[in-house]
N, C-alpha and C positions, 0 to 999 in steps of 0.2 A: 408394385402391383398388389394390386386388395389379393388376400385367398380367400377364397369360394367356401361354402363351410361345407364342412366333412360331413359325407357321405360312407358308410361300410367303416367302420375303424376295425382296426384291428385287436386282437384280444387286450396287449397293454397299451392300446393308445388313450386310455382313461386315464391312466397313472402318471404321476410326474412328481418332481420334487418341490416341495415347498410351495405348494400351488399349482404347479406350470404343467397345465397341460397341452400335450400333442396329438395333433388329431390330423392321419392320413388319408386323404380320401383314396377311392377306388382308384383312378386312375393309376396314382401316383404308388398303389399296393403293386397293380401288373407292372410297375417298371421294376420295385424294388424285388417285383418276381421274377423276374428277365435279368438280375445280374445273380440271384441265386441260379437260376436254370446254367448260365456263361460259369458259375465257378463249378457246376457239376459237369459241364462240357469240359475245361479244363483239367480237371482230375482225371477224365477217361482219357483225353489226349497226351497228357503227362506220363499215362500208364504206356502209352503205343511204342511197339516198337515194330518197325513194318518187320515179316518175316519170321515174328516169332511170336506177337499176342494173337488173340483172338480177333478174325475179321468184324464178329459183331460189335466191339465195342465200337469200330468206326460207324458202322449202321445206329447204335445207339445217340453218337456223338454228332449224326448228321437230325437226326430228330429232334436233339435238344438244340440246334442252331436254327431248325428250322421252327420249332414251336418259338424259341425268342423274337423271333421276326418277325412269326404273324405278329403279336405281342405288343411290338412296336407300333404297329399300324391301331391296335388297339386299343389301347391307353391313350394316343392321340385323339382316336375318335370318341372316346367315351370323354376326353375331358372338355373338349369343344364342344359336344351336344350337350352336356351337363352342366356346361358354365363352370368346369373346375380347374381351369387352367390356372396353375398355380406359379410364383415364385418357386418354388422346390420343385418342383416340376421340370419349372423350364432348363433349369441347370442337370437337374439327377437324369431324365432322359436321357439327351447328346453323350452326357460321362460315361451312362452304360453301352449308349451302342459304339461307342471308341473302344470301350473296354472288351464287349465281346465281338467283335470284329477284327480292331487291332491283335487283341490276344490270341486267335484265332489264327490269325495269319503268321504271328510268332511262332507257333507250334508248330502248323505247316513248313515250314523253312528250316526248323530243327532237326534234331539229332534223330528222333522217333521216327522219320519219314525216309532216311537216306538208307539204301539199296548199301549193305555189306561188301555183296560180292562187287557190284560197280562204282559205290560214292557216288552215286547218281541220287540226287532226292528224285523219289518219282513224286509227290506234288507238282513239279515243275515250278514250284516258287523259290526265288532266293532269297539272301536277306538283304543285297541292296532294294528289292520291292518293296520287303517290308519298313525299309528306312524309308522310301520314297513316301508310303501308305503313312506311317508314323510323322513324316516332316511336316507332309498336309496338313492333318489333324491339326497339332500345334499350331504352323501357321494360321489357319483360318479360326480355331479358336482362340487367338491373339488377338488379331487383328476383330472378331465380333466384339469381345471384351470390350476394346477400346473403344469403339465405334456407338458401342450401345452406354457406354459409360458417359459420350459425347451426346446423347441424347437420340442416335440416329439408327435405327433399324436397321441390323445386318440378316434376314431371316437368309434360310436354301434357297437356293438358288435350284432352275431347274439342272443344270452341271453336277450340282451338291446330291440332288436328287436320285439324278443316274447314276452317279457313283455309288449310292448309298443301295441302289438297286440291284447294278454288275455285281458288285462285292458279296451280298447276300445272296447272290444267284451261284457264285464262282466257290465259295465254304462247300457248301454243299455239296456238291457235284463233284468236287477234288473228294471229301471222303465215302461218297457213295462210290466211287470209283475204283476207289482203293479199296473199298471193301469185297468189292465181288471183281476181282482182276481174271479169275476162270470162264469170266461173262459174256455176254454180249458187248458189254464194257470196252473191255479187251481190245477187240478187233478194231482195225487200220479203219473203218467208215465211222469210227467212232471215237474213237482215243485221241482223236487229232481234238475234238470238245473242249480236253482240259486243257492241254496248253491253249489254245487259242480263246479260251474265258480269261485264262490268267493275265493273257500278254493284255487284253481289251482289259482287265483291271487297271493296268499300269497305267494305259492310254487314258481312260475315263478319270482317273484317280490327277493326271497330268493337267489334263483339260480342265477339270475344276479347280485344280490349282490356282491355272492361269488365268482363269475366270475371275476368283477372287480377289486375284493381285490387281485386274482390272477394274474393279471394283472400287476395290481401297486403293488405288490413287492418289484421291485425294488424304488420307488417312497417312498413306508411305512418306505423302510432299508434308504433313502437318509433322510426322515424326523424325523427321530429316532436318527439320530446322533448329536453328541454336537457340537453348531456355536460356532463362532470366541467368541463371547458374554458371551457365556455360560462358554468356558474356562477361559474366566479371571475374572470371578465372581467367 
């Protein structure tokens, strides 16, 4: 894919070695702003220990997931009305929101969230989920690889989509929840929210799994077959 010519560089995108220069456009600055915001979400949730840090950091840590996400929606739209869709792009996006999503839900499932006095994680997430949320990923970023390496368009699907959607919806709301538990939060007309955002993760997460396998078919029937290799072994 041609890249689009830079627009907004950054302070050393003039500089390079021996010539070579790098030149970032805007879009592609908010993405690589969107995994700095995920490694300062990180740091707050590495810090959590339920029942003994501060509630605010979870308030902090639901704002930087939730400023990443507008984020998302943003850099897409600014690099398609701009003509800046780029090679680097197309790759650095998808890696960041695996990273701050997957990463996200790691912590969730950790050690910082589980109840002392009960071994209860209150998230309500485990970590077979997080393996489930983790398997997808891989899988479907496999199978696009190969597909688009064949020449053939693998873009989201609307499955891809809602799952991308539940998930950004279900961070959130797990640590806003946890953060004010003396709440309205709290209470039985409402607490029932988390778990059942969680479990509709798992389900949406499933679904587009299955989508995709649907999908690549033909992809699974091309990779199943014996290479040149294999015959004369």
């Amino acid at each position: 894919m041609t890249r689009a010519p830079a627009v907004g560089l950054l302070p050393f995108a003039s500089t390079g070695f021996s010539g070579f220069v790098m030149a970032i456009n805007v879009p592609n600055q908010i993405t690589l702003g969107r995994l700095v915001l995920a490694t300062i979400l990180f740091v707050c949730l590495a810090q959590y220990e339920h029942g003994q840090s501060s509630l605010r950091m979870l308030d902090w840590a639901a704002a930087l997931f939730i400023v990443a996400a507008v984020t998302d929606m943003l850099d897409g739209y600014l690099a398609r009305r701009q003509n800046q869709v780029t090679s680097f792009g197309r790759v650095l996006d998808p890696f960041v929101d695996k990273v701050l999503v997957c990463g996200s839900f790691i912590f969730l499932c950790g050690p910082g969230f589980v109840d002392n006095a009960t071994g209860r994680n209150v998230s309500d997430v485990s970590a077979w989920m997080v393996v489930l949320i983790i398997g997808r990923e891989l899988l479907v970023t496999s199978l696009r690889g190969f597909s688009e390496a064949q020449g053939d368009s693998f873009g989201a699907n609307v499955f891809g989509k809602a799952k991308m959607m539940v998930q950004s919806i279900t961070i959130p709301v797990i640590l806003v929840f946890q953060a004010h538990p003396d709440s309205v939060f709290a209470s039985p007309n409402v607490r029932w929210i988390q778990p059942a955002l969680v479990w509709l993760t798992v389900i949406v997460t499933t679904a587009s799994m299955g989508s995709y396998l649907l999908r690549a078919r033909n992809i699974l029937t091309e990779l199943s077959r014996p290479t040149d290799r294999d015959k004369k072994s």
